[in-house]
C-alpha positions in Angstrom: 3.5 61.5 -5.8 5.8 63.9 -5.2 4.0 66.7 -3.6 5.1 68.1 -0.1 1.4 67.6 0.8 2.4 63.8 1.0 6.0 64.4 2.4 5.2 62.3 5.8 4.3 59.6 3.5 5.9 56.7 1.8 3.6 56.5 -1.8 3.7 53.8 -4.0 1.8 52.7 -6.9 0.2 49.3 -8.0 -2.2 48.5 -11.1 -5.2 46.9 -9.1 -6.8 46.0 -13.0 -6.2 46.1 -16.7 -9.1 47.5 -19.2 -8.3 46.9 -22.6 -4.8 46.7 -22.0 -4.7 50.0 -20.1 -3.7 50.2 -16.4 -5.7 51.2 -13.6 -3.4 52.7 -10.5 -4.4 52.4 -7.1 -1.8 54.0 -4.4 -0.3 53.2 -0.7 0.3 55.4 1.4 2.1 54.6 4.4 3.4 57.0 7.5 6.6 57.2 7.1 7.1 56.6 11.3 4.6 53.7 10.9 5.9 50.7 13.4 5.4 47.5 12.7 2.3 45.9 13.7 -1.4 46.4 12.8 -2.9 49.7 11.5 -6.2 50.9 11.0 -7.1 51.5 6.7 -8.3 54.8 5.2 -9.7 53.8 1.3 -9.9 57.1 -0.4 -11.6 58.4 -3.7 -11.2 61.7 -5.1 -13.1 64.0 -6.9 -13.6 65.6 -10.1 -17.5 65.2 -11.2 -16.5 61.9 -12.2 -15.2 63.2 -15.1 -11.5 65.0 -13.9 -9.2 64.2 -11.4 -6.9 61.7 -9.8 -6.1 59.8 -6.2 -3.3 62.1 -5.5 -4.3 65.6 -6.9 -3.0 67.5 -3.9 -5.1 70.5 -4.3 -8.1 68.3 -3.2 -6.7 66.0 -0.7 -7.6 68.9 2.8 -4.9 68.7 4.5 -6.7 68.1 8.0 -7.6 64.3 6.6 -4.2 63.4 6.1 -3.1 65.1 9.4 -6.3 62.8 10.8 -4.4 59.6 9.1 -1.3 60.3 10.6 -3.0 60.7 14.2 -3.9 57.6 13.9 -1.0 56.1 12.6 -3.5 54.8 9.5 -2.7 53.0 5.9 -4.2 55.0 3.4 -5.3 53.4 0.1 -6.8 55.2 -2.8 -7.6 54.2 -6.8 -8.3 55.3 -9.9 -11.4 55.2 -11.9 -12.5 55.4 -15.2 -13.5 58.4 -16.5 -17.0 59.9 -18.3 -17.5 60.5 -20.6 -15.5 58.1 -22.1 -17.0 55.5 -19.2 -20.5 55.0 -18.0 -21.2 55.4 -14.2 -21.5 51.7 -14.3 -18.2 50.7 -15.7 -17.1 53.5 -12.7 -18.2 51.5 -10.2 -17.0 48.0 -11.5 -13.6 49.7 -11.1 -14.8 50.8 -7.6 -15.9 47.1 -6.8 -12.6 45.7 -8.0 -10.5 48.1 -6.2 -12.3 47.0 -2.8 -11.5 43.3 -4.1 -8.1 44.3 -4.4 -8.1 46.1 -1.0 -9.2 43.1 0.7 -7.2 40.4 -1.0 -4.4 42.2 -2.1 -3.3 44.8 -0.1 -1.7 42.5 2.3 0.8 40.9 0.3 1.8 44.0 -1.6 2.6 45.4 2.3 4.4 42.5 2.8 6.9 43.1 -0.1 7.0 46.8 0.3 6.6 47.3 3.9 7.4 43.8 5.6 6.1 43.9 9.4 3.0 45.8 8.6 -0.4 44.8 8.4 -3.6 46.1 7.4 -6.6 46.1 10.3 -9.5 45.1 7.9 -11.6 45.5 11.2 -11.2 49.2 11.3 -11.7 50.2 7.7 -13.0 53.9 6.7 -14.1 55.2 3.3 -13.4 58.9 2.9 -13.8 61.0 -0.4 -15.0 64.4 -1.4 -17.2 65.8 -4.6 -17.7 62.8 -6.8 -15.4 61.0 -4.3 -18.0 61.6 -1.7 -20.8 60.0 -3.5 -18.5 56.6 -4.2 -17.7 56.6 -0.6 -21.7 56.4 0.6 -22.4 54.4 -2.1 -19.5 52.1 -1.2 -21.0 51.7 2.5 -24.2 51.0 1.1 -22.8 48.4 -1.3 -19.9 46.8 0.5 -20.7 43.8 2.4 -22.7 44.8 5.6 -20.0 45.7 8.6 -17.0 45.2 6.5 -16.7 49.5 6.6 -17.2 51.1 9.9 -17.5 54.9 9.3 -17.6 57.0 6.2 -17.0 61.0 5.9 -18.2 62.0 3.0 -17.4 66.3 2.2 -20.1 67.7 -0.3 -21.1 64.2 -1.8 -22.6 64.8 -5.5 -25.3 62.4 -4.9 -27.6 64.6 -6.7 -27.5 64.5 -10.7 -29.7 67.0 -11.6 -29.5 70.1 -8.9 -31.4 72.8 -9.2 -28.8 75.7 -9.4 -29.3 78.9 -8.3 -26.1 80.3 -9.5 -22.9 79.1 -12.3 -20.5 76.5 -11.1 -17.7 78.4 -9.8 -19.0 81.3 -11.9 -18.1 80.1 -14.7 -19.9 81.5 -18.1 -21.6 79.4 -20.3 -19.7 76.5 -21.7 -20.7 76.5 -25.4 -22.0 73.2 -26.1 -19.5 72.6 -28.8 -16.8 72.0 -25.9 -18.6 68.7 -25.2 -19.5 67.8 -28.7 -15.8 68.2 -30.1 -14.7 65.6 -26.5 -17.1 62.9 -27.6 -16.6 63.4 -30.9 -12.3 63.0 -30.7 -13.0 59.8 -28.4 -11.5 56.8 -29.8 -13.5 53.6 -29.3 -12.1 51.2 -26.0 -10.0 54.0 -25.2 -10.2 54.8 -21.5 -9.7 57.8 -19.2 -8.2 57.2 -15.2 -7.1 60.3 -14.9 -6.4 64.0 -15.6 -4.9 66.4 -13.3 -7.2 69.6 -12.5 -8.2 72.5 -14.8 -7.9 69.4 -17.6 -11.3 68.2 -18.5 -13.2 70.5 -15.9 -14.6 72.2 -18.9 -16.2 69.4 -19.9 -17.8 68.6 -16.7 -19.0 71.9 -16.6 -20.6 71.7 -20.0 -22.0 68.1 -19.1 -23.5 69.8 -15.9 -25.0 72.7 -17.7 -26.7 70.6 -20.2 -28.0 68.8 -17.6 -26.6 65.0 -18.7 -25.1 63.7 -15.9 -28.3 61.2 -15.7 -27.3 60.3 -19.2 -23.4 59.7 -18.9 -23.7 58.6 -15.5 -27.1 56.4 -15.9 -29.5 55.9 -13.2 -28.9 52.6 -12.2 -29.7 51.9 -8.6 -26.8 50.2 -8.1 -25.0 53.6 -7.8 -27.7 55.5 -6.7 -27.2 56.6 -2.9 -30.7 57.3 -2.4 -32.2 53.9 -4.1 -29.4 52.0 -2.1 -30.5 53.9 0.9 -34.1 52.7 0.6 -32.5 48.8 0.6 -30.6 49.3 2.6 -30.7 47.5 6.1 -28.4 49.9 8.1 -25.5 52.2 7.6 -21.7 53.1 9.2 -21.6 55.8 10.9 -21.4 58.8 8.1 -20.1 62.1 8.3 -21.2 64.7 5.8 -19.6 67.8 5.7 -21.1 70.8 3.0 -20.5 74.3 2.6 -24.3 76.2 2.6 -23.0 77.9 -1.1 -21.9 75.3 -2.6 -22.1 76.3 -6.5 -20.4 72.9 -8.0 -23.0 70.4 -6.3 -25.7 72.1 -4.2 -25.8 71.5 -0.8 -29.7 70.4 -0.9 -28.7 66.4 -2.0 -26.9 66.2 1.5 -29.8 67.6 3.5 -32.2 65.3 1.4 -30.1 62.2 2.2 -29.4 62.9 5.4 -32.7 63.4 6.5 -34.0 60.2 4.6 -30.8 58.3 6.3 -31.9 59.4 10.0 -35.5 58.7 9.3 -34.4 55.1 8.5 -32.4 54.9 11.3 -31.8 57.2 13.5 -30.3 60.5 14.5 -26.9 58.4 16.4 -26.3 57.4 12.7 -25.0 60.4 11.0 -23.9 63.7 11.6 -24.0 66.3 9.3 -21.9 69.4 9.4 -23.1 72.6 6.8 -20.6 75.6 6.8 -22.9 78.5 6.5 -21.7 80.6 3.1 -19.0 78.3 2.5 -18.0 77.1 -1.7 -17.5 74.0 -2.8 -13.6 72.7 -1.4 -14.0 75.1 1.7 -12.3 72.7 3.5 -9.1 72.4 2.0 -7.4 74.8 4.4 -9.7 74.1 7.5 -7.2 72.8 10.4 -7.6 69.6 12.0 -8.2 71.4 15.4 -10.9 73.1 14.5 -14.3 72.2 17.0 -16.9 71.2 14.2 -14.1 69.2 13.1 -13.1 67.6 15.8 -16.8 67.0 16.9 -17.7 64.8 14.1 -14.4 63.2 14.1 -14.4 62.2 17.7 -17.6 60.4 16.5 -16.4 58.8 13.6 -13.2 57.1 15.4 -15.3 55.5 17.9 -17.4 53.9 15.2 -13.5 53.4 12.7 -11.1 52.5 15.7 -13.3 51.6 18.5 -15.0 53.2 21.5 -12.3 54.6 23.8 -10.0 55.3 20.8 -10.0 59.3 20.1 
């Protein structure tokens, strides 16, 4: 909460649910030159492979999408989840479908005690994450009541468990498998995990990943599946992908894949999908908000968040 990265911002906490006596944290942030009156929301979820990370780990919050908030003058509200291993994708996304309960019930009154004159606009509501984050934020458009969210950028989504890799995450060696074994082993029953701040637990997403058992730990419900939901599904926000070409942490091939299924459902005016040729994974963590990709696909996505005419 403290980081410069969020020093136009008034943060604040709030436990949106209690697991086992444990607190889950979702977050507020506020421009700090916010006038009173209605704003647009921005519901965030970060990355991490499901298994690391936190809302406000600055190093993967690109600076260009809280530069895009500000523009726009936007509330921004972001949560934790629980954790794998420890958690099952499923129990992820009960968290995920309590913290949009919370958003839409909640979020108002805790404004109106912490920052009386503002409200939220629950007409102009984008989801936004990257990694792991990416993939909650599809399958949150595909899962939240129909119209409720109007656009969705989504940077290198892992919707794709079981990649085929052509090269180590992030170069990273082999993680022996005892990494993993010793982590499940030392896990202490109804204990659970919201968040770790980044290198913590990588290792053990690595070794999850290169023992191919993200299907296992994660589960292949179609409930969180964004291609299952996709083939329900009876239309989408407007989504924007964005995915660097060498992506070694989640391979850029799920986005293509979905992005073609998505348009052949309906339509090309639907999505946009930007790849940067030779790019990593978290490419766009210095890319400015000026830049003309950029500002293409965003153009597109506030006409579908704030309205046509807004920019």
């Amino acid at each position: 909460m403290d980081s410069p990265k969020y020093s136009k911002f008034d943060v604040s906490a709030v436990t949106y649910k209690v697991v086992n006596e444990q607190h889950i944290q979702a977050y507020v942030l506020t421009p700090k030159n916010i006038s009173p009156g209605n704003h647009p929301i921005v519901v965030k979820f970060h990355g991490g492979f499901f298994v690391s990370g936190n809302s406000l780990y600055p190093d993967w919050c690109p600076q260009w999408s809280l530069d895009y908030c500000l523009l726009h003058s936007a509330i921004i509200v972001t949560g934790d989840y629980r954790l794998l291993p420890e958690a099952t994708g499923a129990d992820i996304y009960e968290d995920v479908s309590d913290f949009w309960d919370w958003v839409r019930n909640d979020l108002q009154s805790y404004l109106d005690s912490t920052r009386p004159g503002i409200q939220a606009d629950f007409d102009k509501v984008l989801a936004q994450g990257e990694s792991a984050g990416g993939a909650i934020a599809i399958v949150s458009a595909l899962s939240q009541p129909a119209g409720f969210i109007k656009a969705v950028i989504s940077t290198y989504p892992f919707i794709t468990l079981s990649p085929t890799r052509t090269k180590p995450i992030f170069g990273a060696p082999v993680v022996p498998t005892s990494v993993l074994q010793d982590h499940l082993n030392s896990i202490q029953p109804g204990k659970i995990v919201t968040e770790a701040t980044p290198p913590d637990r990588i290792n053990i997403a690595i070794s999850i990943a290169q023992q191919d058992l993200f299907p296992k730990y994660y589960g292949t419900s179609e409930k969180h599946d964004a291609f299952k939901l996709l083939n329900k599904a009876s239309g989408i926000p407007f989504t924007f992908i964005i995915h660097g070409t060498e992506d070694s942490a989640v391979p850029v091939d799920g986005s293509i894949e979905w992005v073609a299924a998505a348009k052949g459902s309906f339509g090309q005016e639907r999505i946009r999908l930007h790849l940067e040729q030779g790019a990593e994974h978290g490419f766009d963590n210095e890319t400015p908000l000026d830049t003309p990709w950029l500002l293409e696909g965003l153009e597109e996505v506030t006409e579908n968040w704030l309205g046509t005419g807004a920019h």
